[in-house]
PDB file of the backbone (N, CA, C, O) and the ligand in Angstrom, with CONECT records:
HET     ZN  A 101       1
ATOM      1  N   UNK A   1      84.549 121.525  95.161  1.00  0.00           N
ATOM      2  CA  UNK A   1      84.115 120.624  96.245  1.00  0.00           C
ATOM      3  C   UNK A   1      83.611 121.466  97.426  1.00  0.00           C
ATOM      4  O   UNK A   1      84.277 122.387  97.898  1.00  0.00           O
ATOM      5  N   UNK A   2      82.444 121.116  97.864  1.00  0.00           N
ATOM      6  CA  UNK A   2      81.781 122.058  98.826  1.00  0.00           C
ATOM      7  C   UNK A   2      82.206 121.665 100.403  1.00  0.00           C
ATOM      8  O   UNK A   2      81.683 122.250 101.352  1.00  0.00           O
ATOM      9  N   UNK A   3      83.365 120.451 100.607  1.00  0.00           N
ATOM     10  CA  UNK A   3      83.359 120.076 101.682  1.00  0.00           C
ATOM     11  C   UNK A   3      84.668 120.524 101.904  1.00  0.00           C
ATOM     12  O   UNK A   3      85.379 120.622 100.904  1.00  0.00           O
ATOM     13  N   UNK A   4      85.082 120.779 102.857  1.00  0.00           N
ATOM     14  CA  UNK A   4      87.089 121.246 102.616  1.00  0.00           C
ATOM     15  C   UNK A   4      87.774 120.322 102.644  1.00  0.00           C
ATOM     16  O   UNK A   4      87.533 119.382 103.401  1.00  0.00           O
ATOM     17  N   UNK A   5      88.875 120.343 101.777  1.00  0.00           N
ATOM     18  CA  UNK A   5      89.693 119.516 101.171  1.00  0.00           C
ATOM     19  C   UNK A   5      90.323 118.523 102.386  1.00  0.00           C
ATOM     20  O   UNK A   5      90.618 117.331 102.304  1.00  0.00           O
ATOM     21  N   UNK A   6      90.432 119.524 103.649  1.00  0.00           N
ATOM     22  CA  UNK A   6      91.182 118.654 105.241  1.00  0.00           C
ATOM     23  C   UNK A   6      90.357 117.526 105.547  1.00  0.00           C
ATOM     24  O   UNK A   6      90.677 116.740 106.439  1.00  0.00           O
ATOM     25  N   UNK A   7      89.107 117.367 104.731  1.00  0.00           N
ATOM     26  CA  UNK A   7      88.181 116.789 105.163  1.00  0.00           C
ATOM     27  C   UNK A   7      87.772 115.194 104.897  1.00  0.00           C
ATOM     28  O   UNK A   7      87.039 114.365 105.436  1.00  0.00           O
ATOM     29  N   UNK A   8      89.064 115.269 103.253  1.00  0.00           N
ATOM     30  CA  UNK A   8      88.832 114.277 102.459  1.00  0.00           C
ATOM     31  C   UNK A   8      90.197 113.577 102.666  1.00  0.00           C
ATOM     32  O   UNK A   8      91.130 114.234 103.127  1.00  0.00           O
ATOM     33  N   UNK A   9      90.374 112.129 102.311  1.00  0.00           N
ATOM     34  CA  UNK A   9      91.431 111.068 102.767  1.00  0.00           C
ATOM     35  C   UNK A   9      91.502 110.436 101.188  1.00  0.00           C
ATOM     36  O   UNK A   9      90.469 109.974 100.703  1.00  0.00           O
ATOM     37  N   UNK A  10      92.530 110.437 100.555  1.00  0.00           N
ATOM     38  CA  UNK A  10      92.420 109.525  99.476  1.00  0.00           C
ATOM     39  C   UNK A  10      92.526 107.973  99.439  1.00  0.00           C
ATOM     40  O   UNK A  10      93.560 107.597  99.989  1.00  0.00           O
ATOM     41  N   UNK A  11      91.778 106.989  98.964  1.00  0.00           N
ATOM     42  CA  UNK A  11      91.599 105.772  99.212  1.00  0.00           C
ATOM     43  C   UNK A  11      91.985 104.979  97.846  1.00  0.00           C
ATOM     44  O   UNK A  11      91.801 105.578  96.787  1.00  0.00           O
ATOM     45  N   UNK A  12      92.510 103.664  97.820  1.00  0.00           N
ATOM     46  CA  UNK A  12      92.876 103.126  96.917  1.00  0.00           C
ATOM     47  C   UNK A  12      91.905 101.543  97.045  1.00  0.00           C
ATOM     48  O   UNK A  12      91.568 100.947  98.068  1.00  0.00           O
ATOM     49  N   UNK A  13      91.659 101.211  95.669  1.00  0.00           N
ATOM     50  CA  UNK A  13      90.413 100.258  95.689  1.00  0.00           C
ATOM     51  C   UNK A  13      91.518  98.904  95.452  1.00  0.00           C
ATOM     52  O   UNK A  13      92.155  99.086  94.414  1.00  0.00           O
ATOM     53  N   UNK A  14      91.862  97.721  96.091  1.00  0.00           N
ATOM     54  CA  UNK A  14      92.495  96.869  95.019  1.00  0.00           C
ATOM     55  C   UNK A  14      91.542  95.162  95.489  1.00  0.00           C
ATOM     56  O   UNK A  14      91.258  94.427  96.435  1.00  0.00           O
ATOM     57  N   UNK A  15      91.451  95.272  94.561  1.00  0.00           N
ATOM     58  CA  UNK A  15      90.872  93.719  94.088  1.00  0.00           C
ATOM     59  C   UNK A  15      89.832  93.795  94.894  1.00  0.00           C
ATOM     60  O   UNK A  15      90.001  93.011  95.828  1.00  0.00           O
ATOM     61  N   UNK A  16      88.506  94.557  95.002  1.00  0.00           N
ATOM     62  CA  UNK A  16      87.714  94.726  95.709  1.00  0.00           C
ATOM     63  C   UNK A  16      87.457  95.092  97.232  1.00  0.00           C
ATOM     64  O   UNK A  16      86.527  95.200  98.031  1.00  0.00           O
ATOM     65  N   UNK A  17      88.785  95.212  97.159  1.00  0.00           N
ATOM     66  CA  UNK A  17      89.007  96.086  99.148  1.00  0.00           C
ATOM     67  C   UNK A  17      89.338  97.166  98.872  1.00  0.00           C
ATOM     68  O   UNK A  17      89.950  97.539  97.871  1.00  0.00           O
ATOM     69  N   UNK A  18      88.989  97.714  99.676  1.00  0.00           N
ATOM     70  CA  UNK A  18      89.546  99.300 100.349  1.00  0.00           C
ATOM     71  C   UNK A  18      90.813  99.530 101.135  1.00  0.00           C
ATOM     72  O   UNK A  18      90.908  99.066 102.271  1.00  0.00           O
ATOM     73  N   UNK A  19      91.583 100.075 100.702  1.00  0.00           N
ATOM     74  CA  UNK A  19      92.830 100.800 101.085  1.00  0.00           C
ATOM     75  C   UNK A  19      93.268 102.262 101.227  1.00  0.00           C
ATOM     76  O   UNK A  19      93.064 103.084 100.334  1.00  0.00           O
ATOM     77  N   UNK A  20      93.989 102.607 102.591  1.00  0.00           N
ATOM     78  CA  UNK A  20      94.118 103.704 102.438  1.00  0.00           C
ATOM     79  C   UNK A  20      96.054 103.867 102.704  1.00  0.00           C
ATOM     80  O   UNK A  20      96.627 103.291 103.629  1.00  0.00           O
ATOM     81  N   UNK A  21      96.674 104.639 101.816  1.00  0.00           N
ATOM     82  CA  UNK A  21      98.149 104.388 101.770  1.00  0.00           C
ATOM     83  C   UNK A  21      99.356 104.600 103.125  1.00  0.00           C
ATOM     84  O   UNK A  21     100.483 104.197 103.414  1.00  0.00           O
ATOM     85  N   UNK A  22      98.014 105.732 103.836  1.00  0.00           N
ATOM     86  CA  UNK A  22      98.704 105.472 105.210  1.00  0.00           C
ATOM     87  C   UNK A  22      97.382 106.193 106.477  1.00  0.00           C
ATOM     88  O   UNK A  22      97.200 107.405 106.360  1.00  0.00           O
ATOM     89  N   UNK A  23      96.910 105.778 107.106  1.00  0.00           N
ATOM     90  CA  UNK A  23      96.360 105.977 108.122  1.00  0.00           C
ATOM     91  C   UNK A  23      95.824 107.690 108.976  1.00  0.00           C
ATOM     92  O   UNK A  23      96.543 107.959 109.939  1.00  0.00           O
ATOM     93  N   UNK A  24      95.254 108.222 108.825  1.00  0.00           N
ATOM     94  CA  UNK A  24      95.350 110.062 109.282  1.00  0.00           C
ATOM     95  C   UNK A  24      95.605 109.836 110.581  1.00  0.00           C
ATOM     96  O   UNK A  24      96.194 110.831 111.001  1.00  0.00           O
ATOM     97  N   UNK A  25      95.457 108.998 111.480  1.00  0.00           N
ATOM     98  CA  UNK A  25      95.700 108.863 113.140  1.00  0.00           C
ATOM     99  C   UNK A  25      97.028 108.436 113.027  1.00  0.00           C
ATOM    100  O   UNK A  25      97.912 109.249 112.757  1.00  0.00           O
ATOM    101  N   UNK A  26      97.297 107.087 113.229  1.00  0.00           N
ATOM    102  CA  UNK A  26      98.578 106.674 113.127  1.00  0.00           C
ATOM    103  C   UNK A  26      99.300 106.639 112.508  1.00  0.00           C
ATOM    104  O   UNK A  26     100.267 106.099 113.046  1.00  0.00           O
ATOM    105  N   UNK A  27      99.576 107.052 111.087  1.00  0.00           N
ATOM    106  CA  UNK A  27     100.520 106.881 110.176  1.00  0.00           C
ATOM    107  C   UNK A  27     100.514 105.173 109.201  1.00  0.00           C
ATOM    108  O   UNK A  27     100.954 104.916 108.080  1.00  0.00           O
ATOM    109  N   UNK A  28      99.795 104.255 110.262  1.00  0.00           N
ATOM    110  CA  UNK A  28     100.453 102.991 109.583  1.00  0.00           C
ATOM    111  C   UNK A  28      99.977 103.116 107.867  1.00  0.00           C
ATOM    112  O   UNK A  28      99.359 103.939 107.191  1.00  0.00           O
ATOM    113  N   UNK A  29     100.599 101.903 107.647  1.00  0.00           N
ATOM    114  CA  UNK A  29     100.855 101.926 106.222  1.00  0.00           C
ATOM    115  C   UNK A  29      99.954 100.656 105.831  1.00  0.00           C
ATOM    116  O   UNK A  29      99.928  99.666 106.561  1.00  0.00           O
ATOM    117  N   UNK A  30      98.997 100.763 104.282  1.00  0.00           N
ATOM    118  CA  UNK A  30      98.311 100.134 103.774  1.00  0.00           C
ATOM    119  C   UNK A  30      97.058  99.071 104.285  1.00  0.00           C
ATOM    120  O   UNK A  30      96.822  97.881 104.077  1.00  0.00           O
ATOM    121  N   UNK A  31      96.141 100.565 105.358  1.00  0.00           N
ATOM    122  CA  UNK A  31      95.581  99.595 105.913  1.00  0.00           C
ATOM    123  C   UNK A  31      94.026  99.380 105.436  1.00  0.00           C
ATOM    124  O   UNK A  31      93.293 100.357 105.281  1.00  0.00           O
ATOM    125  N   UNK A  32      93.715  98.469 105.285  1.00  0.00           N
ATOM    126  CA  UNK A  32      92.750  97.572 104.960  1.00  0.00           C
ATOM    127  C   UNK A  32      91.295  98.483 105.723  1.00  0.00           C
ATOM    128  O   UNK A  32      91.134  98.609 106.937  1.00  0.00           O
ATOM    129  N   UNK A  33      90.643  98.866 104.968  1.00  0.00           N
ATOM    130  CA  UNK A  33      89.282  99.157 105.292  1.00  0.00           C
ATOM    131  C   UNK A  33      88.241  98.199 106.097  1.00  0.00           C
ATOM    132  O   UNK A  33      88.368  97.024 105.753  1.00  0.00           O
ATOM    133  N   UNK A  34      87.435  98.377 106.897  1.00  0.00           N
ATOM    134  CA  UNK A  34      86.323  97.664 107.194  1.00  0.00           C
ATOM    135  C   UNK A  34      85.501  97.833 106.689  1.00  0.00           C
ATOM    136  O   UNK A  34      84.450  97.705 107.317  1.00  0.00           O
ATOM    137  N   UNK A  35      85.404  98.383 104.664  1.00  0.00           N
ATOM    138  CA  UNK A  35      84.199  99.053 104.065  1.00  0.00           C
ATOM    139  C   UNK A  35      84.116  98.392 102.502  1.00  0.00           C
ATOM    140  O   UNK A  35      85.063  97.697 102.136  1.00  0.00           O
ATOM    141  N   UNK A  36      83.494  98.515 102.005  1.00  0.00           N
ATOM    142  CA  UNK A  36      83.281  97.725 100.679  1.00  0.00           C
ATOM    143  C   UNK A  36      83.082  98.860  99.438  1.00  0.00           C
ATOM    144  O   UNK A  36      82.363  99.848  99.588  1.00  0.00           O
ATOM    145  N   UNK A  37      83.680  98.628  98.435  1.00  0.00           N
ATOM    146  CA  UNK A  37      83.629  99.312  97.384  1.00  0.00           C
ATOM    147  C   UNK A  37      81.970  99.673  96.752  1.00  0.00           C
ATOM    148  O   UNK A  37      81.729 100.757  96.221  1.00  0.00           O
ATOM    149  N   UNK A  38      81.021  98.690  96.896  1.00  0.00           N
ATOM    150  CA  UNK A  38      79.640  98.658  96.604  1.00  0.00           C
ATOM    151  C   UNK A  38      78.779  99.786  97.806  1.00  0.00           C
ATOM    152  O   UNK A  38      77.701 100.286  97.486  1.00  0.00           O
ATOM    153  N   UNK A  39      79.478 100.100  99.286  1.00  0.00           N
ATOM    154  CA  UNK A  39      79.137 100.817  99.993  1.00  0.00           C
ATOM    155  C   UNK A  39      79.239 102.640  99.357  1.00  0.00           C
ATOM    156  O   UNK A  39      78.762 103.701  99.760  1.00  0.00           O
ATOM    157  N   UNK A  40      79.958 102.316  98.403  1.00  0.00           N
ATOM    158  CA  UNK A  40      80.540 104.025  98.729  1.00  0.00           C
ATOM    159  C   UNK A  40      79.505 104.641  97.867  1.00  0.00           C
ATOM    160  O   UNK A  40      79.448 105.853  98.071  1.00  0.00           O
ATOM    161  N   UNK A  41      78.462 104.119  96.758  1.00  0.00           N
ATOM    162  CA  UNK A  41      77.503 104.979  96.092  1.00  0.00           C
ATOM    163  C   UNK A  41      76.543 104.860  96.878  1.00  0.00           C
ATOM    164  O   UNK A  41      75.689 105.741  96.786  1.00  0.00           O
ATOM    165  N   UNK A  42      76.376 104.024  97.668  1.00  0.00           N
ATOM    166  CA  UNK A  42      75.265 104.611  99.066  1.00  0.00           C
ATOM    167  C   UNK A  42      75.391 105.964 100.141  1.00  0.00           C
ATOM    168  O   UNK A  42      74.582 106.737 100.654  1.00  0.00           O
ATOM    169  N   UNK A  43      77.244 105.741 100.180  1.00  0.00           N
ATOM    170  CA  UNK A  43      77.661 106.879 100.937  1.00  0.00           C
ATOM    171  C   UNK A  43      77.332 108.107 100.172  1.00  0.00           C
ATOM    172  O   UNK A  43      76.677 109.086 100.532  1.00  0.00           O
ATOM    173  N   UNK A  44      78.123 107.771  98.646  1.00  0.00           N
ATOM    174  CA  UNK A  44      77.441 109.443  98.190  1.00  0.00           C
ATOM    175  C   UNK A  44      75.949 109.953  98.057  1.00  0.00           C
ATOM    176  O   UNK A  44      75.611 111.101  97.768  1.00  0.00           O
ATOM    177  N   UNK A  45      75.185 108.960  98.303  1.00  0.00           N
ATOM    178  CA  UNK A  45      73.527 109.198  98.572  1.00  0.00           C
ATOM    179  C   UNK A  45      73.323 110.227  99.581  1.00  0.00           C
ATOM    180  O   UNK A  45      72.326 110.941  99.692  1.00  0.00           O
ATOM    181  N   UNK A  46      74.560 110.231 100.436  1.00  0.00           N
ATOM    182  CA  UNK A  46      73.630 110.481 101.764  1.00  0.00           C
ATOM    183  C   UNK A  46      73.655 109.525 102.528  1.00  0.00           C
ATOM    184  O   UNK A  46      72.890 109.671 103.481  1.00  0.00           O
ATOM    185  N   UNK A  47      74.324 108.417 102.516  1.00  0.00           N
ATOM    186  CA  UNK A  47      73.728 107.430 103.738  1.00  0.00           C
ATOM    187  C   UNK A  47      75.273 107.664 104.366  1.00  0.00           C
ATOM    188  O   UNK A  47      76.284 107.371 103.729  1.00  0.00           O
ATOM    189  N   UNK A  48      75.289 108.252 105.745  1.00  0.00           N
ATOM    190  CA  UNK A  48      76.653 108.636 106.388  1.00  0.00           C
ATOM    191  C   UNK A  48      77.013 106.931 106.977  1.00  0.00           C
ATOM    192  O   UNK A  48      76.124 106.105 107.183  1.00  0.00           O
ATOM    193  N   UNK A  49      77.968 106.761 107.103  1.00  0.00           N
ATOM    194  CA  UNK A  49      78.614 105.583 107.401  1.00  0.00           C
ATOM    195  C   UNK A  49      79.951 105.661 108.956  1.00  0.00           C
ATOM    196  O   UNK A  49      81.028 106.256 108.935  1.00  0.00           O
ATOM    197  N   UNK A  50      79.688 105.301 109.474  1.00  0.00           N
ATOM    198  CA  UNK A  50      80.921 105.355 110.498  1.00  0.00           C
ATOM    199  C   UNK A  50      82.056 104.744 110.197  1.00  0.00           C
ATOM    200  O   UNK A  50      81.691 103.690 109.677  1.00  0.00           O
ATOM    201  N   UNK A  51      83.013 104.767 110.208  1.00  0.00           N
ATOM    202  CA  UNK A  51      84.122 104.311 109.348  1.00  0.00           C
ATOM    203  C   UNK A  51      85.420 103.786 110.395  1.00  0.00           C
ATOM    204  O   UNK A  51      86.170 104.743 110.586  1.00  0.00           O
ATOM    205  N   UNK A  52      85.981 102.295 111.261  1.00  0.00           N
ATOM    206  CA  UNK A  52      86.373 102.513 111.785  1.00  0.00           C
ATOM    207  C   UNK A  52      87.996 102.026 112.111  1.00  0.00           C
ATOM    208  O   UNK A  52      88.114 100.872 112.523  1.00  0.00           O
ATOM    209  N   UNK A  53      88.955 102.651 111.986  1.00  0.00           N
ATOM    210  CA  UNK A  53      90.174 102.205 111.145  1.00  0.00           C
ATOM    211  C   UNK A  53      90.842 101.000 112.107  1.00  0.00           C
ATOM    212  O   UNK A  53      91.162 101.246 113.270  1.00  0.00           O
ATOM    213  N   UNK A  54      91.010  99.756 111.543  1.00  0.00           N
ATOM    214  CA  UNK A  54      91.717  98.860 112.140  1.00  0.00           C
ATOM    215  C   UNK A  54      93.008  99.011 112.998  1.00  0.00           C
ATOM    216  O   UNK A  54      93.308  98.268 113.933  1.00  0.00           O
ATOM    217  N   UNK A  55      93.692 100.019 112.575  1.00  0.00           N
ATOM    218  CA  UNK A  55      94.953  99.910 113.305  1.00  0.00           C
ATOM    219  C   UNK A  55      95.058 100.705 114.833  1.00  0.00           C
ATOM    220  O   UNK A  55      95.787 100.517 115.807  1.00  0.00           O
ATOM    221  N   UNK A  56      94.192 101.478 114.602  1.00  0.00           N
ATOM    222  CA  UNK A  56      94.062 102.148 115.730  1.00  0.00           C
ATOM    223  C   UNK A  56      92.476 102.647 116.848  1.00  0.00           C
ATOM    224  O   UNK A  56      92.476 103.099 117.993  1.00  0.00           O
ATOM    225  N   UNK A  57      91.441 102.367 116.045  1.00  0.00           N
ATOM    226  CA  UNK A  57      90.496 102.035 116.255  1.00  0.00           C
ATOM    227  C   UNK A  57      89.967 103.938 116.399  1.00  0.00           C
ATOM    228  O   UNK A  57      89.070 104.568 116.958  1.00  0.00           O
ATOM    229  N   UNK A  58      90.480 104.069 116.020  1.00  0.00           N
ATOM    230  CA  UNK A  58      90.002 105.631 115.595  1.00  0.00           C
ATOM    231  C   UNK A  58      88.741 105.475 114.778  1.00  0.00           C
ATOM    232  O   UNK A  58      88.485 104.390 114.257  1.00  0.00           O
ATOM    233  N   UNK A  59      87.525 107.065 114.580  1.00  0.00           N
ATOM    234  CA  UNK A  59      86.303 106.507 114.112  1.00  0.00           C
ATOM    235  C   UNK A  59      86.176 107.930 113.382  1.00  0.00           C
ATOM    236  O   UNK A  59      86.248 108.978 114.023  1.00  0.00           O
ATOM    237  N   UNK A  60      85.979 107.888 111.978  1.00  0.00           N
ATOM    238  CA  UNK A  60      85.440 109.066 111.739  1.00  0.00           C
ATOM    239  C   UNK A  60      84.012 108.555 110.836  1.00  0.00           C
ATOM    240  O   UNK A  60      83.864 107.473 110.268  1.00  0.00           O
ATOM    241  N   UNK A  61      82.974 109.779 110.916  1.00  0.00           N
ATOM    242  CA  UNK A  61      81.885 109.223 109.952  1.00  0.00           C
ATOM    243  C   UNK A  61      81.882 110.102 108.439  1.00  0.00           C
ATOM    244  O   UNK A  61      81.922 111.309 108.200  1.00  0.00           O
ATOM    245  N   UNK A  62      81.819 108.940 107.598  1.00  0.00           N
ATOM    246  CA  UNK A  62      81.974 109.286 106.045  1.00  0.00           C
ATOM    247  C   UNK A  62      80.336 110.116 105.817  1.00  0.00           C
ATOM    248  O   UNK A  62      79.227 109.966 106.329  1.00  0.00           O
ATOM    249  N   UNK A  63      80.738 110.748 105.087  1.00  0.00           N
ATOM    250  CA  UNK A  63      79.562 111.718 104.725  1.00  0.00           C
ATOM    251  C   UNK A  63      79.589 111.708 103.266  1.00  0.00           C
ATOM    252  O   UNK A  63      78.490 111.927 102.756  1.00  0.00           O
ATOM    253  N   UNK A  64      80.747 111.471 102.306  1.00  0.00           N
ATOM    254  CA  UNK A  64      80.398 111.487 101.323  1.00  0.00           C
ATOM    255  C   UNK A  64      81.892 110.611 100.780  1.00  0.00           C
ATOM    256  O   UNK A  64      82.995 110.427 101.295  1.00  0.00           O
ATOM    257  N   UNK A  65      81.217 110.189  99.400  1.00  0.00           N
ATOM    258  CA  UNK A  65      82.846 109.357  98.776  1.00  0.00           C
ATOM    259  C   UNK A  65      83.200 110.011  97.259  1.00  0.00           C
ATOM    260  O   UNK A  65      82.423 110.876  96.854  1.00  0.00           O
ATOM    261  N   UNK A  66      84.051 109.729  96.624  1.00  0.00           N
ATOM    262  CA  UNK A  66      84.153 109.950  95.004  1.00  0.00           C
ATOM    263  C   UNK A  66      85.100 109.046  94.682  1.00  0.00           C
ATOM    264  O   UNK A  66      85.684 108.428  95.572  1.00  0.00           O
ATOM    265  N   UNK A  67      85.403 108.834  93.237  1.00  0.00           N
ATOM    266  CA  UNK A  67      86.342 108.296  92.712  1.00  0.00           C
ATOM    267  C   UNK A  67      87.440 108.281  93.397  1.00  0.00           C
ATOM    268  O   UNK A  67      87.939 107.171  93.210  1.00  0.00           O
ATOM    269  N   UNK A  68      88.220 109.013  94.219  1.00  0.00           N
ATOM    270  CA  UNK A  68      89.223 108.883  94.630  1.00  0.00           C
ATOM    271  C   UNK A  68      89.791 109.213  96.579  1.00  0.00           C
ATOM    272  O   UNK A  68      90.798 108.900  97.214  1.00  0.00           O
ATOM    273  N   UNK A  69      88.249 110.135  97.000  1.00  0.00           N
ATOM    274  CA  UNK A  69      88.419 109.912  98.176  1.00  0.00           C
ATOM    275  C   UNK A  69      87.094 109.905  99.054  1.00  0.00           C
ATOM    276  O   UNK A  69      85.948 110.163  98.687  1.00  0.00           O
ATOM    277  N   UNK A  70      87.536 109.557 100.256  1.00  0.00           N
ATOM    278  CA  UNK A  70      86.394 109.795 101.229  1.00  0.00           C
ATOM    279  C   UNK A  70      86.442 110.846 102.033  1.00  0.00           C
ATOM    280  O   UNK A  70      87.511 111.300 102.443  1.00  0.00           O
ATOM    281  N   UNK A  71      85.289 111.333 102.335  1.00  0.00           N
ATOM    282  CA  UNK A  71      84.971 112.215 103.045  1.00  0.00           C
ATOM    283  C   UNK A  71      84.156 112.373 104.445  1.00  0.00           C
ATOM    284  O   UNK A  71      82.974 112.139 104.699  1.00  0.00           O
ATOM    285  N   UNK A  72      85.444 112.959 105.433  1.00  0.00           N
ATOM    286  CA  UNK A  72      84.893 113.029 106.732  1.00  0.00           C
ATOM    287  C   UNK A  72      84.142 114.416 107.366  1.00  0.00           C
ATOM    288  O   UNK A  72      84.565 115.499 106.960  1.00  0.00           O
ATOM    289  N   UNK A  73      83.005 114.398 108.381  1.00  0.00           N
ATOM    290  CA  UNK A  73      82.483 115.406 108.867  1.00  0.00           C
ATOM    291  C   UNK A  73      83.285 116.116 109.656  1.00  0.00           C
ATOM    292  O   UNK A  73      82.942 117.205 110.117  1.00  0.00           O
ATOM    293  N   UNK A  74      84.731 115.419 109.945  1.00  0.00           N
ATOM    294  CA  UNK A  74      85.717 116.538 110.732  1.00  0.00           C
ATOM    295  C   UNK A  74      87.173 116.710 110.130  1.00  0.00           C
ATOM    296  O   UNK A  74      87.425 115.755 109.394  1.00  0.00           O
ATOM    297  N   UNK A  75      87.882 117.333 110.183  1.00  0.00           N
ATOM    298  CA  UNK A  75      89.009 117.399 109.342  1.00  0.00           C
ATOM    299  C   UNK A  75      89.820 116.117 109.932  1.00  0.00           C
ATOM    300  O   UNK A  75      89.644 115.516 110.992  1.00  0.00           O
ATOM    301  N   UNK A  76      90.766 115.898 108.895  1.00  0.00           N
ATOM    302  CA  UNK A  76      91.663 114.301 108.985  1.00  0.00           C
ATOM    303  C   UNK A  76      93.110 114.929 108.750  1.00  0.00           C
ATOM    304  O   UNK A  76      94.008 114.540 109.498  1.00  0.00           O
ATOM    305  N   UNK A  77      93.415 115.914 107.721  1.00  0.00           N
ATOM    306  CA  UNK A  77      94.529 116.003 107.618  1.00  0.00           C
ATOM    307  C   UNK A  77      95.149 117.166 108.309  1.00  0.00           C
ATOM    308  O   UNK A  77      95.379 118.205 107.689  1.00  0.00           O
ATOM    309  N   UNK A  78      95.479 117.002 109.799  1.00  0.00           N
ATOM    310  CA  UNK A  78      95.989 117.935 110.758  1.00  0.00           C
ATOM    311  C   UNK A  78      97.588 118.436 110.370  1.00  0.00           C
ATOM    312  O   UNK A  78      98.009 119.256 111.185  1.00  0.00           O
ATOM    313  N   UNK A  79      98.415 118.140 109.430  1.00  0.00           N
ATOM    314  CA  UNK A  79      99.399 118.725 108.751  1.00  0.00           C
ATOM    315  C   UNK A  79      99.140 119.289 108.034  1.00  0.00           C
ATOM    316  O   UNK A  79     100.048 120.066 107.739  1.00  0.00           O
ATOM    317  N   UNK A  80      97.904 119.442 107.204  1.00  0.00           N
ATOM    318  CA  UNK A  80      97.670 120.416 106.105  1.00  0.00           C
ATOM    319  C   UNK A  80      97.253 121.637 106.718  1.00  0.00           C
ATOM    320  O   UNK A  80      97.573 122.606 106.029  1.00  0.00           O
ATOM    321  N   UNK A  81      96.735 121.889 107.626  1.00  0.00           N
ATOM    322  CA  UNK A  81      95.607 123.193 108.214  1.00  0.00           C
ATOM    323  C   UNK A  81      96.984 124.173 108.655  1.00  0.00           C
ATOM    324  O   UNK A  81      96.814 125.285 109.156  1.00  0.00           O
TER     325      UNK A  81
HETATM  326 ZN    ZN A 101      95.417 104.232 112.426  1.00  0.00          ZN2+
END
């Protein structure tokens, strides 16, 4: 992966929403995307997306997605580094 790993958030798809198991800002738990599963092969095009998390209104922009996560232009996971 050419992007660093701090960079990527793993996301869970259920019944056509987006989920992520806990939040990189706040911690909360199972929160609901403002993004659509049909969005994310546009994201891996290239089409960057602003991404902006309900619970806390934190904003990162997606630059790229895969099967299992998304990917931000700034690092997310500040416990890993
Ligand atoms: Zn949050």
């Amino acid at each position: 992966m050419m992007i660093p790993f701090q960079n990527a958030w793993p996301y869970e798809t259920v019944m056509g929403d987006l989920y992520v198991s806990t939040c990189p800002f706040c911690d909360a738990e199972n929160v609901l995307l403002p993004l659509k599963p049909k969005e994310l092969p546009e994201i891996h095009d290239g089409k960057k997306r602003l991404l902006v998390f309900p619970c806390c209104h934190n904003k990162i922009t997606l630059i790229d997605a895969d099967q299992d996560y998304l990917l931000s232009d700034g690092p997310l996971s500040k416990r890993m580094v």
